[in-house]
C-alpha positions in Angstrom: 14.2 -20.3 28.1 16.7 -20.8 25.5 19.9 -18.5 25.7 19.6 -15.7 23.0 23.7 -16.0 22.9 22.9 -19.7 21.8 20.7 -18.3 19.1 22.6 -16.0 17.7 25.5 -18.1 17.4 23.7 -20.7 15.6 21.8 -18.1 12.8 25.6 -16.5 12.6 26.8 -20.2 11.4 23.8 -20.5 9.4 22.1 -23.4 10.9 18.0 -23.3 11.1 16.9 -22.1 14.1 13.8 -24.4 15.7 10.4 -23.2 16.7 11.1 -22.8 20.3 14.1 -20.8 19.6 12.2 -18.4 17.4 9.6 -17.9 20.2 11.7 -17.4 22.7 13.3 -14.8 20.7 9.7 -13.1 20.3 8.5 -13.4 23.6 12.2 -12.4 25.0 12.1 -9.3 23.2 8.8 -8.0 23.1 9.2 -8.2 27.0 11.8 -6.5 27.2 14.3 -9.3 28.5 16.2 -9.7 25.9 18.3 -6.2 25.3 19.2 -4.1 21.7 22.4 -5.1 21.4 21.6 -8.9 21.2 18.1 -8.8 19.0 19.8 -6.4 16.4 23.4 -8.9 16.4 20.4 -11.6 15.8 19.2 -9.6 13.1 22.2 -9.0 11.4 22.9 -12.8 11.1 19.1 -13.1 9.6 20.0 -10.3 7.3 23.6 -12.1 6.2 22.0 -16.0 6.4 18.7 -15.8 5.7 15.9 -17.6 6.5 14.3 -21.1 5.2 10.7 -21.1 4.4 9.6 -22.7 8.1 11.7 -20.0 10.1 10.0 -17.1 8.4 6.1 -18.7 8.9 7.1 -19.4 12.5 8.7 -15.7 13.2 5.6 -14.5 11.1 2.9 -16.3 13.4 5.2 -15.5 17.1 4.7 -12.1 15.9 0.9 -12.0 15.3 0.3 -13.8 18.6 2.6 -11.5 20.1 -0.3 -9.3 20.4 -4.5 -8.5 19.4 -5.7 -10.6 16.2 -8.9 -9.3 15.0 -12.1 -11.9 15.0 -13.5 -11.7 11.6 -15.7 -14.8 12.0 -18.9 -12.4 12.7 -18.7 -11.4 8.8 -20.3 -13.3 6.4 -19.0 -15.1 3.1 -15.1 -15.3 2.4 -13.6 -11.9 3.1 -10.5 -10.5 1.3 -7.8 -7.7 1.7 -5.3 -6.5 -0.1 -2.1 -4.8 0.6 0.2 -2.7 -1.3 4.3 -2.1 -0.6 3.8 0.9 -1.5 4.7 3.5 -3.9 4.0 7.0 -5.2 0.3 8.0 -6.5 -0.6 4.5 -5.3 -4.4 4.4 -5.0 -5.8 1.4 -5.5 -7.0 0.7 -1.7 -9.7 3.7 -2.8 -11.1 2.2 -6.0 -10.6 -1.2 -5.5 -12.3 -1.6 -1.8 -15.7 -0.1 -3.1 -15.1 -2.0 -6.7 -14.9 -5.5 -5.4 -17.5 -4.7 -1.9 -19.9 -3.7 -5.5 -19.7 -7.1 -6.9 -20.8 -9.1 -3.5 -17.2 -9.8 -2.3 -16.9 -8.6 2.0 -13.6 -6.4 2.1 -13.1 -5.3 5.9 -10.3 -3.4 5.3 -7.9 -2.1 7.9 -5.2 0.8 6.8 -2.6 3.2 8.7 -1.7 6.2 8.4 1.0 7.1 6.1 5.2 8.3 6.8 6.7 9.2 3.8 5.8 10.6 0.8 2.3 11.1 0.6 -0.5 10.4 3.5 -2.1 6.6 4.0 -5.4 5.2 3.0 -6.5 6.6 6.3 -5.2 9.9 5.7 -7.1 10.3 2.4 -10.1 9.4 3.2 -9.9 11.9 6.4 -9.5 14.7 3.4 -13.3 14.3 3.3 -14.3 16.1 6.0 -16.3 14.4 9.3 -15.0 11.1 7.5 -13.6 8.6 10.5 -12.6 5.4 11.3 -12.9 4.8 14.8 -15.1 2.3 14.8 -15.6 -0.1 17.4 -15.4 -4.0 16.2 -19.1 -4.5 16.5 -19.9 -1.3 14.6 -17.2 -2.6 11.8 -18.4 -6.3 11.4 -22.0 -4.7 11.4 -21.3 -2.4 8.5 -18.9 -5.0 6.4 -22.0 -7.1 6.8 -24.9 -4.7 5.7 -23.1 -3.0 2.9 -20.0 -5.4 2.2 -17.0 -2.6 3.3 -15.8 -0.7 6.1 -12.6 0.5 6.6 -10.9 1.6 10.0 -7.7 2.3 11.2 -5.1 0.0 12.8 -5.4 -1.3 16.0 -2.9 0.0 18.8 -2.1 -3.9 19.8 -1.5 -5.2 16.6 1.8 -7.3 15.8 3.3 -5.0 19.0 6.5 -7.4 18.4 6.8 -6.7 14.7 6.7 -2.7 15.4 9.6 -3.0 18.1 11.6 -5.3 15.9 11.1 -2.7 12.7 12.1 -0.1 15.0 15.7 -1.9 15.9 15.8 -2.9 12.1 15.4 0.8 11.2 18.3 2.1 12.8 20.7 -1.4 12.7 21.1 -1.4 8.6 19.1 -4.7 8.6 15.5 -3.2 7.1 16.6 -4.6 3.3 16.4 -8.3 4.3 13.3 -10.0 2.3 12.4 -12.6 5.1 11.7 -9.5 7.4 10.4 -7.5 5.6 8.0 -10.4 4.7 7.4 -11.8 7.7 6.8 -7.5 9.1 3.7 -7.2 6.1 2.3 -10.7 6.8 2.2 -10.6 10.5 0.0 -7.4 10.4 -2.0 -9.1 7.3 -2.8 -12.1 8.9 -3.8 -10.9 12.5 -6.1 -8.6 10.8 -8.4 -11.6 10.0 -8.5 -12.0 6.4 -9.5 -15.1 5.0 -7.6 -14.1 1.5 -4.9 -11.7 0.9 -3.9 -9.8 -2.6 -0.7 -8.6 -2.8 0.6 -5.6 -4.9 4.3 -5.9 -4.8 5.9 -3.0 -6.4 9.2 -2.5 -8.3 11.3 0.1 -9.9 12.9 3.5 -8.6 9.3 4.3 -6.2 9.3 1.0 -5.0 11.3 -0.4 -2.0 12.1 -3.6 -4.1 14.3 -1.9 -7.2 14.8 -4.9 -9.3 12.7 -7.7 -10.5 14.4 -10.5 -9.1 14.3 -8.8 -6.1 10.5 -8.2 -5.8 9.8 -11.8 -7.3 11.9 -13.0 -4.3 9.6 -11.5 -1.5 6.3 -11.9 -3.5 7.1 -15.1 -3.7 7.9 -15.4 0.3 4.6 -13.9 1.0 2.9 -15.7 -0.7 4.4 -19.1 0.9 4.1 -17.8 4.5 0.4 -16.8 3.8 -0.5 -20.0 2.3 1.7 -21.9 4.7 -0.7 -20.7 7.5 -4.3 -21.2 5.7 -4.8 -18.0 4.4 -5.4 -18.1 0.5 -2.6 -15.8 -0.6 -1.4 -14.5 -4.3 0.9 -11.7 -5.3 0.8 -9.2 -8.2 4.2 -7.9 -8.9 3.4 -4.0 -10.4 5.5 -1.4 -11.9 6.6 1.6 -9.9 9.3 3.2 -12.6 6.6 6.2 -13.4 3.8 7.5 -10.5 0.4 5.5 -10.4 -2.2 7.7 -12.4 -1.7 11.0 -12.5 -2.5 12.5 -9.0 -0.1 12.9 -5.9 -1.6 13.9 -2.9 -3.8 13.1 -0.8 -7.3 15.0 -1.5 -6.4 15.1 -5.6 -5.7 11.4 -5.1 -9.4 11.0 -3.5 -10.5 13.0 -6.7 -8.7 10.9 -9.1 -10.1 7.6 -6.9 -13.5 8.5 -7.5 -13.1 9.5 -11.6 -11.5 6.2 -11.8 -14.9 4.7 -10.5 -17.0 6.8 -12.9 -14.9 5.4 -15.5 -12.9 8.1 -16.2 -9.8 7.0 -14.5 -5.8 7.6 -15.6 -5.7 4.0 -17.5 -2.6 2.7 -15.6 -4.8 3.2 -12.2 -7.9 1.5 -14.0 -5.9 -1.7 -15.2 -4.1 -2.3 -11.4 -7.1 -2.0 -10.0 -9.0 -4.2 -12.5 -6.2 -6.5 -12.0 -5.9 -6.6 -8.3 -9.7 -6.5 -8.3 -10.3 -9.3 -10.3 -7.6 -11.7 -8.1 -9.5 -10.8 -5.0 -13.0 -11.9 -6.9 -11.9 -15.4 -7.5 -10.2 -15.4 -4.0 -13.7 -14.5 -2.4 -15.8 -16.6 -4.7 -17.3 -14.3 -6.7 -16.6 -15.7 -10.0 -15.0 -19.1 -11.3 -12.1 -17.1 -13.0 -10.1 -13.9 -14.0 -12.3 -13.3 -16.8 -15.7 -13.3 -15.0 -14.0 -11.7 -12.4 -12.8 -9.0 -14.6 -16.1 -8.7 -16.2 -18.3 -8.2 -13.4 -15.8 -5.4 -12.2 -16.0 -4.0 -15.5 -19.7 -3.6 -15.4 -19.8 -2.2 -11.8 -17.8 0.6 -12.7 -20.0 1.2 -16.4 -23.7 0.5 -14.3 -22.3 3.1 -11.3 -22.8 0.8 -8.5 -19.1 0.8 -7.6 -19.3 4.5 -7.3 -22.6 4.3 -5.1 -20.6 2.0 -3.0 -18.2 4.3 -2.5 -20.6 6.8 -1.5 -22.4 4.7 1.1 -19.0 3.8 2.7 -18.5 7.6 3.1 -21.4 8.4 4.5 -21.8 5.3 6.9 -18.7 6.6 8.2 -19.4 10.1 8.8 -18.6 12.0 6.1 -20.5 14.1 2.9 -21.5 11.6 -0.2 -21.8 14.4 -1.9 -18.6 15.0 -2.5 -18.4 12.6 -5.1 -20.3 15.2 -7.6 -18.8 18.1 -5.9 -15.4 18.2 -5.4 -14.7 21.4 -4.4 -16.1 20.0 -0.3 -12.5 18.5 -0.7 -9.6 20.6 1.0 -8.1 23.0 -2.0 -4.5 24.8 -1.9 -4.7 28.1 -2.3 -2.1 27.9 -5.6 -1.7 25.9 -8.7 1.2 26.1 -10.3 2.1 24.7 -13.9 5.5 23.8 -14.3 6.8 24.1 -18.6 8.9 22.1 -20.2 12.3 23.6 -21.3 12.7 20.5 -23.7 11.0 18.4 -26.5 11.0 14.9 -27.5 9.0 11.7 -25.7 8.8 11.1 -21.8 11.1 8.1 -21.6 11.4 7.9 -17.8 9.7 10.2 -14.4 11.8 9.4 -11.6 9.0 8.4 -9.1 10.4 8.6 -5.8 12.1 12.3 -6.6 8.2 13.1 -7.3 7.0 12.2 -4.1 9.7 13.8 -2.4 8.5 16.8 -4.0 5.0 16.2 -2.9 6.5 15.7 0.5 7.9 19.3 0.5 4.7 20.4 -0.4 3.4 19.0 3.0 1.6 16.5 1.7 3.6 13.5 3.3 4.9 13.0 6.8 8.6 12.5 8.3 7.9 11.8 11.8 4.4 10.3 13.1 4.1 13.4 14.5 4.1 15.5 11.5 1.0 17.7 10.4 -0.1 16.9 6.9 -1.6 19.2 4.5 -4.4 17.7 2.9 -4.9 19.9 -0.4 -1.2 20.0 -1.9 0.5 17.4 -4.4 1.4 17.1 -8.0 -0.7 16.7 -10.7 0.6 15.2 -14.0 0.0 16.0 -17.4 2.6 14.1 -19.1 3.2 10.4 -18.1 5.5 8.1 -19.7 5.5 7.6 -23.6 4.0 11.2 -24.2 4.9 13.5 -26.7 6.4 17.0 -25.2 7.2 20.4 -27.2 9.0 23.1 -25.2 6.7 25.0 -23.0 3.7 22.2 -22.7 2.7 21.6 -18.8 4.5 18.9 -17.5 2.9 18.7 -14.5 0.6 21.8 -12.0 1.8 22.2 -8.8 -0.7 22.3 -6.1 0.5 24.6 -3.3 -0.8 27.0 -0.2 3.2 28.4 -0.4 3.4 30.8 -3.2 7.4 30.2 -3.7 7.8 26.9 -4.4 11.1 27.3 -7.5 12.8 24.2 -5.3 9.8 22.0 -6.3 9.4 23.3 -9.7 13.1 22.2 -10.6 12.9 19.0 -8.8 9.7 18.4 -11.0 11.8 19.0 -14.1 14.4 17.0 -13.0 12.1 13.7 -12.6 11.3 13.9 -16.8 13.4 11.9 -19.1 13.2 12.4 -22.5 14.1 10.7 -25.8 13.2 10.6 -29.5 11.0 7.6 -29.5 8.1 7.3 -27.6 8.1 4.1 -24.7 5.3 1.8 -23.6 6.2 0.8 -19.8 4.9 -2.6 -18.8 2.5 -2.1 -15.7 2.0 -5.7 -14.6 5.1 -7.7 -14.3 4.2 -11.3 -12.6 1.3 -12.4 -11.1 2.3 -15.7 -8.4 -0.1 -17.8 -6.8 2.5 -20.0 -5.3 
């Protein structure tokens, strides 16, 4: 075994580190023989140095073998997923799973829970009561093949070395470093079993990346590592400067999923997920480009089969289809609240990550894994980015089971810009397929 001392010296004078180094550092740590204080002083020269293109696939695939891969072979055709950094409002997972499973293309899709703002994939679908996702990986592959989607949680043994190396990260000052954080998404990605990956890398004040250059920069590295390991991989970079659609929360965000499908979606939500959707068409073989892609999306949503999908993945899995017509079977906080706006002019700017903080007051998010979420609370928007406001018009309705909730109300305020001349934000940014 390769000292770790050795290691860490060489990444601190910025010399590539081989293979067999980077494994041992895997294997070292995840057994626990290598200690804290010399994986995070490792870390911290990654962070400073960098990483070349062949370090950052190798450290990706140490980690995925570190610990369960799931066998997708079972499933038949080309089977896609798509992951999101994340963001506030984000939810695309909701539409565009059913969507693309509606046009003939497998997505077995795997999601967490959520920390943070607002609830995961899992925890929204959970909003529709008896809806679960332990299944076990016959039942999963079974349903993916009969109806073309299931979705379950994440397994307890996945990428085991990627969750005790995010741990040190977390509390060492080295989380910001774009070949961890892309070699973190990608190790759980791949070892998930995928064939092709879609990623929706977002940027702006809800996003983790801030800045363009930034977010290109780990798109970019995703994308390499992905490809570099025969998975078909392309990255969408997405604006997070204003929340996704309207809804924040985790059972209005189920209702806004499901009026997106009927067609009646918030248009920003509509075009991501036509977007996204239409990447992970071609990826599967569904169409011979974008445009047929995009088409044949476009007519599951108009025809209602992407909406019937969505229904038989909620009842294969436990839960009530007919919440899809009724949506007061969804949990409902016992308050709405509008909040009024004590100016006029155009929205020029909704600070998104203040908004989900506020949403996370509400309850709707979590701050430790143990936290309780409530299901029914969140924001919903009436005024996005670009609208026209007169004094006292809603700028948003609170959605509440505390009836005192002035701290939010200000910190809604707060998140609204305004100017004199109406905006149009761009929503897609880059798309790169290399």
């Amino acid at each position: 075994m390769t000292r770790m001392i050795d290691i860490i010296t060489k990444k601190r004078d910025n010399i590539e580190l081989s293979k067999e180094e980077i494994k041992s550092f895997v294997q070292g740590y995840t057994n626990g023989d290598i200690p804290d204080y010399q994986a995070s002083s490792l870390l911290m020269a990654i962070f400073l140095n960098g990483m070349t293109e062949d370090e950052v696939a190798t450290l990706t695939m140490e980690m995925v073998e570190s610990g369960d891969q799931i066998d997708l072979s079972g499933i038949e055709g080309f089977k896609v997923d798509k992951h999101s950094t994340g963001g506030v409002g984000d939810t695309t997972t909701l539409v565009l799973a059913p969507l693309v499973a509606a046009v003939g293309v497998p997505v077995p899709k795997m999601s967490g829970r959520g920390l943070g703002h607002t609830g995961g994939t899992v925890d929204k679908l959970e909003a529709m009561e008896g809806f679960h996702v332990e299944l076990s990986q016959e039942e999963f592959i079974d349903l993916v093949n009969k109806q073309k989607l299931a979705l379950v949680g994440q397994s307890g043994n996945l990428t085991p070395a990627d969750k005790l190396i995010y741990a040190l990260r977390d509390v060492t000052g080295t989380v910001n470093s774009i070949p961890l954080i892309a070699s973190s998404i990608m190790s759980k990605k791949i070892a998930a079993g995928a064939d092709g990956i879609v990623l929706d890398v977002k940027v702006g004040d809800g996003a983790f990346m801030k800045n363009e250059k930034d977010a290109e920069a780990l798109a970019h590295t995703m994308v390499q590592i992905g490809n570099n390991v025969g998975r078909n991989t392309m990255a969408v970079i997405s604006s997070m400067e204003e929340p996704l659609g309207y809804a924040i929360g985790n059972a209005l965000e189920v209702i806004e999923a499901i009026e997106t499908l009927k067609g009646k979606g918030p248009e920003d939500l509509t075009e991501l997920s036509l977007v996204l959707g239409s990447q992970m068409v071609v990826l599967g073989g569904g169409a011979n480009s974008l445009e047929e892609a995009r088409g044949l999306l476009e007519k599951a949503i108009e025809d209602g089969s992407a909406l019937e999908k969505f229904r038989q993945l909620i009842v294969s899995q436990g839960g009530n289809g007919d919440v899809i017509d009724d949506y007061s079977l969804l949990p409902t906080s016992e308050y709405t609240i509008e909040v009024k706006s004590d100016k006029a002019g155009y929205v020029t700017q909704i600070e998104s990550e203040n908004m989900g903080i506020a949403a996370s007051i509400l309850g709707a998010g979590r701050e430790t894994k143990e936290s309780e979420i409530d299901l029914a609370v969140g924001i919903v928007l009436e005024k996005k980015v670009g609208d026209k406001v007169e004094v006292g018009d809603t700028l948003a309705v609170i959605h509440s089971n505390k009836e005192n909730v002035d701290d939010v109300i200000s910190r809604v305020k707060d998140c609204y810009t305004f100017g004199e001349e109406g905006v149009h934000p761009t929503l897609i940014k880059k798309v790169i397929t290399e």
